[in-house]
C-alpha positions as CSV (number, residue, x, y, z in Angstrom):
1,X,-18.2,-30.6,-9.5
2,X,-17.3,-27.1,-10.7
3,X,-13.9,-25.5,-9.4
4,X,-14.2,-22.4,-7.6
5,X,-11.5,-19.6,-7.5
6,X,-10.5,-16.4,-6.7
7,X,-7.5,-13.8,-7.2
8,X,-5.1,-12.4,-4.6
9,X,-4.1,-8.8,-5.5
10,X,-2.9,-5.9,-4.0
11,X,-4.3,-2.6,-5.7
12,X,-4.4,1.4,-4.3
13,X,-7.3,3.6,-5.4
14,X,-5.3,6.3,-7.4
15,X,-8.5,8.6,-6.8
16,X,-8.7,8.5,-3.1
17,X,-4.9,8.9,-3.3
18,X,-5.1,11.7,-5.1
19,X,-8.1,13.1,-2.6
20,X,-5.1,12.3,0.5
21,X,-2.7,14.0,-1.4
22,X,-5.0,17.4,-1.8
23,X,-6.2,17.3,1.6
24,X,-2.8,17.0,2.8
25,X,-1.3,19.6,0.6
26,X,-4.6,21.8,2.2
27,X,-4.0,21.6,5.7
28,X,0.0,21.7,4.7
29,X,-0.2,25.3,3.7
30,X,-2.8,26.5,6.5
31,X,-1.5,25.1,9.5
32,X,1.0,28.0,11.6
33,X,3.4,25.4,11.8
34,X,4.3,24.9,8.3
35,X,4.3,28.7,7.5
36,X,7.6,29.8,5.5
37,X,9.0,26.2,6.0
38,X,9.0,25.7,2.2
39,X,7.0,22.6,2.8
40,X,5.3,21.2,-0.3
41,X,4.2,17.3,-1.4
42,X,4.9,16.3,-5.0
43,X,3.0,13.6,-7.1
44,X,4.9,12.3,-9.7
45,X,3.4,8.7,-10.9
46,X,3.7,6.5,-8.5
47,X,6.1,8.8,-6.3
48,X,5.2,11.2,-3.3
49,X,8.0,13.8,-2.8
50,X,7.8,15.8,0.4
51,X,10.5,18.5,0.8
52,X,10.9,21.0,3.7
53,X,14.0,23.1,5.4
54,X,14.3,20.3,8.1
55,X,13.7,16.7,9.1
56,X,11.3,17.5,11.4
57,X,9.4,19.3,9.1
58,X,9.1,16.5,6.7
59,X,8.4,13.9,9.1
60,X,5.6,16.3,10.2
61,X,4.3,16.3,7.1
62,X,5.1,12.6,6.3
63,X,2.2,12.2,9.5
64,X,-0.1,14.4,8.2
65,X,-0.5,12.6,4.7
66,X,-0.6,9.4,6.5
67,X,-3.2,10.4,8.5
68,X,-4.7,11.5,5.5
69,X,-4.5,8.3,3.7
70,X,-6.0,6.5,6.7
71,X,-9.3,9.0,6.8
72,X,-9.6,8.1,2.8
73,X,-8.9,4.3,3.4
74,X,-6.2,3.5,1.5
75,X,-3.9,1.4,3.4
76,X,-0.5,2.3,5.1
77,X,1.0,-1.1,3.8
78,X,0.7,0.4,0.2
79,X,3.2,3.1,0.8
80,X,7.3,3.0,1.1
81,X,8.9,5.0,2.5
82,X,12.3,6.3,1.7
83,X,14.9,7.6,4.1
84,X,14.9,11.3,4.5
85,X,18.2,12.9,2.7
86,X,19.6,16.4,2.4
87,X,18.2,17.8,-1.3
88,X,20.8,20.7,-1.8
89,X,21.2,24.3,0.3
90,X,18.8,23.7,3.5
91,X,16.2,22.1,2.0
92,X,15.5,17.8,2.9
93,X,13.2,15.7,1.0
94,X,11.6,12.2,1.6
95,X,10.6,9.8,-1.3
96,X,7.5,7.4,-1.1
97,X,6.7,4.6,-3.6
98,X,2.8,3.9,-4.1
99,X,2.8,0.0,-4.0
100,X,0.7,-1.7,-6.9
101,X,0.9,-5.4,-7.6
102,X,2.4,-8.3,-5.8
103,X,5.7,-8.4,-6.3
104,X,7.1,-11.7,-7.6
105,X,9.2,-12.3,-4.1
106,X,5.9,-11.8,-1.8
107,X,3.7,-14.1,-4.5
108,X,6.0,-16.9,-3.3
109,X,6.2,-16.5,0.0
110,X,1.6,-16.1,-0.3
111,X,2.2,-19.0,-2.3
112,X,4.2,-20.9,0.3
113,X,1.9,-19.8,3.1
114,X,-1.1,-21.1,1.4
115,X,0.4,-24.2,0.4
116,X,1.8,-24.6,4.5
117,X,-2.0,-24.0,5.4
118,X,-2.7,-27.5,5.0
119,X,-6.0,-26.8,2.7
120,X,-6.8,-28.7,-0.1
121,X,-6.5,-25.6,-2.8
122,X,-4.1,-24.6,-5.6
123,X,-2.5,-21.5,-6.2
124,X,-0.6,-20.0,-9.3
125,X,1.2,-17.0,-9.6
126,X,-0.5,-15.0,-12.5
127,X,1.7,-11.8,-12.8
128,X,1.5,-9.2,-10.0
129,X,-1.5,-11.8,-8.4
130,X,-2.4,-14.9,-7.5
131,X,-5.3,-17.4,-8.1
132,X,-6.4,-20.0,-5.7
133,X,-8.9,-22.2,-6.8
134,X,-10.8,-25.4,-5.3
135,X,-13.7,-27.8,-5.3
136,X,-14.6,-26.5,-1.8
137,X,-15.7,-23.2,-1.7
138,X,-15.4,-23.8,2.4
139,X,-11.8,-24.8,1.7
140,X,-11.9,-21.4,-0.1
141,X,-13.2,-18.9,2.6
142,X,-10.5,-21.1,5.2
143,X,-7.9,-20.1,2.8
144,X,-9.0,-16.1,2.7
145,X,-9.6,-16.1,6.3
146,X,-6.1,-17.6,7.1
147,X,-4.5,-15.0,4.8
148,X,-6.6,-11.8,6.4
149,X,-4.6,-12.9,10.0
150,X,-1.3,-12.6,8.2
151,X,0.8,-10.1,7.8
152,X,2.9,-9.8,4.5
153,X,3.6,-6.1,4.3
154,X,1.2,-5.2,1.9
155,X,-2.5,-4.4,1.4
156,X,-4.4,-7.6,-0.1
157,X,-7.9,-7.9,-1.4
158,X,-9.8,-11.1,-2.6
159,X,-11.5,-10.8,-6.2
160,X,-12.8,-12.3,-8.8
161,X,-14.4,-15.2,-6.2
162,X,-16.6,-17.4,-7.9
């Protein structure tokens, strides 16, 4: 019998980013409460910079780009966040990473989990994902169902199943 696989990954549609990005930057300079705040959002690779003259300002809009994100489905998991910091004169900016890949630390601990589930797969690390394979294809779906209830922090999606 035939073995039957698929990968683990963790990938971000850069286009639908980019759509949450220029909604948010939209709203960001027609809404009253932004008005002469200084409050603009950056995209530099995979870095978000939001600067603003306060805190509150940038957590504001911090919210309204996740809110954004959300409407375009990209998931919250796939963004971290920095701490908000003073970025010379009266102006504060917040740094967020765009999270591609699964980083080696999380493959092991995916690896661990699906090792601990008690299912008769295997699963190699293959660079930033993972491949499970099987004879079962039952054993399989067990396997992605198990690691859909878990929570490890970052977005996951199952490819490549054949």
């Amino acid at each position: 019998m035939a073995q039957a696989s698929f990968d683990v990954v963790s990938e971000v549609d850069n286009q639908e980013v980019m759509n949450a990005l220029d909604q948010a930057r939209r709203e960001i300079t027609q809404r009253f409460d932004f008005k002469n705040t200084g409050t603009e959002i950056d995209h530099q690779g995979e870095q978000i910079n939001i600067r603003s003259n306060s805190e509150g300002r940038v957590q504001a809009a911090v919210d309204v780009l996740k809110e954004k994100m959300v409407r375009r489905n990209v998931s919250l998991k796939a963004l971290s966040e920095g701490k908000i910091e003073p970025a010379g004169g009266s102006t504060f900016k917040q740094v967020i990473d765009i999270v591609h890949g699964i980083s080696e630390e999380k493959a092991r601990t995916i690896n661990k989990f699906i090792k601990a589930s008690g299912h008769r797969v295997q699963s190699q690390i293959q660079g930033d994902q993972l491949r499970v394979s099987s004879k079962s294809r039952d054993d399989l779906q067990a396997v992605i169902t198990a690691l859909k209830e878990e929570d490890f922090g970052i977005p996951l999606q199952f490819t490549n199943y054949r």
